[in-house]
Backbone as CSV, one residue per row, in Angstrom:
resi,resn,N_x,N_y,N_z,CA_x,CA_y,CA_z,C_x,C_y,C_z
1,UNK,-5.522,-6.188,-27.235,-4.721,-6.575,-26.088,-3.335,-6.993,-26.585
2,UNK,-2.720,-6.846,-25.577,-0.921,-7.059,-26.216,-0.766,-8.312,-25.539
3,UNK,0.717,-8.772,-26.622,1.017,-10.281,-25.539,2.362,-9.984,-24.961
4,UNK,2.410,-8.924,-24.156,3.888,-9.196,-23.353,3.352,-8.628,-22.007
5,UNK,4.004,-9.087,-21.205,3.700,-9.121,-19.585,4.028,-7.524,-19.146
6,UNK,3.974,-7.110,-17.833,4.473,-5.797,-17.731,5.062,-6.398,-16.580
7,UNK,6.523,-5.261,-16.616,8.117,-5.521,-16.431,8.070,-4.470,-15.117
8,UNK,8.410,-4.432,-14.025,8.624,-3.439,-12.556,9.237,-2.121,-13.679
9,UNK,10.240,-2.291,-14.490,10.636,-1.210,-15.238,9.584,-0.387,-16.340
10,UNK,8.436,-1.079,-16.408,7.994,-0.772,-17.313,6.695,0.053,-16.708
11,UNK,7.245,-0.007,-15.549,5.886,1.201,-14.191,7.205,2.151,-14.126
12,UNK,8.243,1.380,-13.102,9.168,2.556,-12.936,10.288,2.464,-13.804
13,UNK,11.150,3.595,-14.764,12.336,3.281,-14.864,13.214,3.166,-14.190
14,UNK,14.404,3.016,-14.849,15.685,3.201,-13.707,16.233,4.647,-13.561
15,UNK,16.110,4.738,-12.245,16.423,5.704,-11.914,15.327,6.774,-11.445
16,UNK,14.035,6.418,-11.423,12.321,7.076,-11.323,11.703,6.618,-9.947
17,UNK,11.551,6.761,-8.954,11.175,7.324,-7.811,9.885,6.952,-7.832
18,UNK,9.210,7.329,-8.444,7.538,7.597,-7.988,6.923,7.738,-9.018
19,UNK,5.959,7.229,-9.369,4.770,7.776,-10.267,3.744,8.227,-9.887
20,UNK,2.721,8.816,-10.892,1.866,9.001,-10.055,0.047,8.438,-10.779
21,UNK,-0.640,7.661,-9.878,-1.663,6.977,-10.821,-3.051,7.695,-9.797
22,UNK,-3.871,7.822,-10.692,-4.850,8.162,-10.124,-4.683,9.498,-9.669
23,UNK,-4.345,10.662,-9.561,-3.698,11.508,-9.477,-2.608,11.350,-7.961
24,UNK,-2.331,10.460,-7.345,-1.671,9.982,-6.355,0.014,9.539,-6.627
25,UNK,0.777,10.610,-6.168,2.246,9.849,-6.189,2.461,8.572,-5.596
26,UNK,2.779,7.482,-5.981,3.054,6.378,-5.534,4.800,6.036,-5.762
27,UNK,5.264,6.038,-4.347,6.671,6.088,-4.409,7.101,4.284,-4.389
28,UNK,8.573,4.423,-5.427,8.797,2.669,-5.053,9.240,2.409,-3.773
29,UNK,8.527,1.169,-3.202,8.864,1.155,-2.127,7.694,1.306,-1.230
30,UNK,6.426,1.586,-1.787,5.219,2.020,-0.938,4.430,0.489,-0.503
31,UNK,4.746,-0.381,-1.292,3.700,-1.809,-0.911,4.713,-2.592,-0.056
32,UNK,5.978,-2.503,-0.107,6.928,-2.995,0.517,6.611,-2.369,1.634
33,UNK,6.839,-0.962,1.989,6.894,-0.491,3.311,5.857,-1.018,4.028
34,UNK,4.487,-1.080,3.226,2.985,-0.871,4.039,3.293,-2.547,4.668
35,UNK,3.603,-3.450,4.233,4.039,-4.969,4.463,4.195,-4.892,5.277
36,UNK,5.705,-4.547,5.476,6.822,-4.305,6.617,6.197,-3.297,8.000
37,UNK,4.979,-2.549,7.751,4.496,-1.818,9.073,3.313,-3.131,9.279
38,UNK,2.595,-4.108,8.584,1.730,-5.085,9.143,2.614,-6.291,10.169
39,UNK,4.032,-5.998,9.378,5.060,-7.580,10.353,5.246,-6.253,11.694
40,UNK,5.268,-4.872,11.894,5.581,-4.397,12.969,3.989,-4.928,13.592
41,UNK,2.960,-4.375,13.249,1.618,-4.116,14.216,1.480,-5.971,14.307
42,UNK,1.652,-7.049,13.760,1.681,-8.114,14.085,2.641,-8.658,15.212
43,UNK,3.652,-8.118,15.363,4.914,-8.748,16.169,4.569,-8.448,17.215
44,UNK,4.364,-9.249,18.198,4.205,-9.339,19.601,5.269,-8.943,20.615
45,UNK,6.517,-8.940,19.802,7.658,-7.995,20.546,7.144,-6.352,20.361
46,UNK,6.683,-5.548,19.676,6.616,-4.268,18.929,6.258,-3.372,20.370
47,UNK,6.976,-2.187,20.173,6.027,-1.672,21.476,5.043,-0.820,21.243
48,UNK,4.737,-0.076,21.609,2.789,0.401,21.278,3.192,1.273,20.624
49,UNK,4.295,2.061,20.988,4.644,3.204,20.022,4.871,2.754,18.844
50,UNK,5.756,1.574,18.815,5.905,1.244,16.947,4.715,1.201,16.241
51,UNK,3.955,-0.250,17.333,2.514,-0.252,16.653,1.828,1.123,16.224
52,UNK,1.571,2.166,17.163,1.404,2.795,17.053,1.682,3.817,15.200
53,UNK,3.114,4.088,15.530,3.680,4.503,14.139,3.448,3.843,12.196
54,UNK,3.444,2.639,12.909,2.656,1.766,11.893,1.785,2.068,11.266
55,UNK,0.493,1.821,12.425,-0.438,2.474,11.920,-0.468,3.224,11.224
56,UNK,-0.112,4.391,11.836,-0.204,5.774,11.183,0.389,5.844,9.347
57,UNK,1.622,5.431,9.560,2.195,5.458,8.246,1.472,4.152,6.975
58,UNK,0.664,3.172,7.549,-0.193,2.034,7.023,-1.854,3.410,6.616
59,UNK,-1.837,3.690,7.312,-3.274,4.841,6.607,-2.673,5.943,5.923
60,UNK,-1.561,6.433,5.881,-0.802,7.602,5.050,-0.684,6.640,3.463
61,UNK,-0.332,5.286,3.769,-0.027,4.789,2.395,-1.398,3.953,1.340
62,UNK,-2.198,3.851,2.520,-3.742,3.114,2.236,-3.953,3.148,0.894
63,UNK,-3.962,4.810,0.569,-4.954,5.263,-0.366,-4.177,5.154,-1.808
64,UNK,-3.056,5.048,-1.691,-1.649,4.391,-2.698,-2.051,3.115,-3.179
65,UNK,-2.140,2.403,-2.368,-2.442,1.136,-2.426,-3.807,0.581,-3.330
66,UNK,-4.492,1.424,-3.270,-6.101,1.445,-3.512,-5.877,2.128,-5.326
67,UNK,-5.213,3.049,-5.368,-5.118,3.745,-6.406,-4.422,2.625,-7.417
68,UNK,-3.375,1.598,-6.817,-2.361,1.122,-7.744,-3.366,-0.352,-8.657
69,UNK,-4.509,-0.326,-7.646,-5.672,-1.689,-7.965,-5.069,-3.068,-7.144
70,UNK,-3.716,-2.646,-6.108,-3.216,-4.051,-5.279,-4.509,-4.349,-4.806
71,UNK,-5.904,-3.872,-4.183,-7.027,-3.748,-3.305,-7.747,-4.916,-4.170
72,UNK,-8.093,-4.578,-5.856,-8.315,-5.191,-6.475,-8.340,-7.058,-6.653
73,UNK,-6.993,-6.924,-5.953,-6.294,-8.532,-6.315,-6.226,-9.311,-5.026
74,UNK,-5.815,-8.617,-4.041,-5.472,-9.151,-2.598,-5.936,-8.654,-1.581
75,UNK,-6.873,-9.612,-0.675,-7.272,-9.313,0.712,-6.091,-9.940,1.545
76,UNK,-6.139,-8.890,2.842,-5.134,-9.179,3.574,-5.262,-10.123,4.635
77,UNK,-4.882,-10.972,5.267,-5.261,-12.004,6.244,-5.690,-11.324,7.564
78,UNK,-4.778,-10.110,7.814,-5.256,-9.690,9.478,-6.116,-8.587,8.597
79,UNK,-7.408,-8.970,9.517,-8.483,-8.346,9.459,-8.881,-6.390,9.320
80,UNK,-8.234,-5.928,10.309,-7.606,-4.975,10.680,-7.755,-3.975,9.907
81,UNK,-6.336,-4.502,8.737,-5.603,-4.241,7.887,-6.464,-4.156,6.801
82,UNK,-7.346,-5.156,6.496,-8.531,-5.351,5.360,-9.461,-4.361,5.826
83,UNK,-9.692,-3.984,7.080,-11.292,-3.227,7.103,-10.898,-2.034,6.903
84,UNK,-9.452,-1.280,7.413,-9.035,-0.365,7.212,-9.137,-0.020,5.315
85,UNK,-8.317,-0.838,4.320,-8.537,-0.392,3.492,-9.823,-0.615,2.621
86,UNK,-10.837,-1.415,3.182,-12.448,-1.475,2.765,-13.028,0.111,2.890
87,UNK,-12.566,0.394,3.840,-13.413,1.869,4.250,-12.669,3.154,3.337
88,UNK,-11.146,2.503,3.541,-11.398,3.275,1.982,-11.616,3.204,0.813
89,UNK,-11.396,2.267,0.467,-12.392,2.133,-1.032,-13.749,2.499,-0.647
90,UNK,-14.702,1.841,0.233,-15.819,2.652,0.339,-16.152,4.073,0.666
91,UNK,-15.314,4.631,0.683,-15.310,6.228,1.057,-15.329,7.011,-0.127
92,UNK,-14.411,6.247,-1.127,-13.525,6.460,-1.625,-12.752,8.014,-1.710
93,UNK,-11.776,7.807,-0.767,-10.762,9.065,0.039,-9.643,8.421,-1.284
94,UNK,-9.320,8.895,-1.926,-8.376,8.202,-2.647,-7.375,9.745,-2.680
95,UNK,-7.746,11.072,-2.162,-6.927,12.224,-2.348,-6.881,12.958,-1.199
């Protein structure tokens, strides 16, 4: 085992877009986005269509998420959001 931490640069460089783990491109910017569509499907202003869109783009990024081991470390508070990516790990749809 090594003793130095791992660095955001040391997944992506500068200037590198996406990797890909598990055979899954994971673009930067994918755990951020999936966040930012749970504050849409949470916000009680949102209209059904956003919610809506959310969704959709929150199960397009699921299996990203699952691949990177975030699933591993953190359950999500809205429920939802957790059973959605339970079923995929239990599926395991990871492609």
């Amino acid at each position: 085992m090594s003793d130095h931490s791992v660095k955001p640069e040391d997944i992506l460089a500068d200037g590198v877009d996406y990797t890909v783990i598990k055979g899954l491109t994971v673009r930067k910017g994918t755990v951020a986005a999936f966040l930012a569509n749970i504050q849409i499907i949470e916000d009680p202003d949102s209209s059904d269509l956003a919610r809506q869109n959310a969704w959709e783009t929150m199960k397009n990024l699921a299996p990203t998420l699952v691949a990177t081991g975030l699933t591993d470390h953190v359950h999500f508070k809205n429920p939802s959001v957790e059973r959605m990516l339970q079923e995929i790990i239990s599926s395991k749809k990871l492609c």
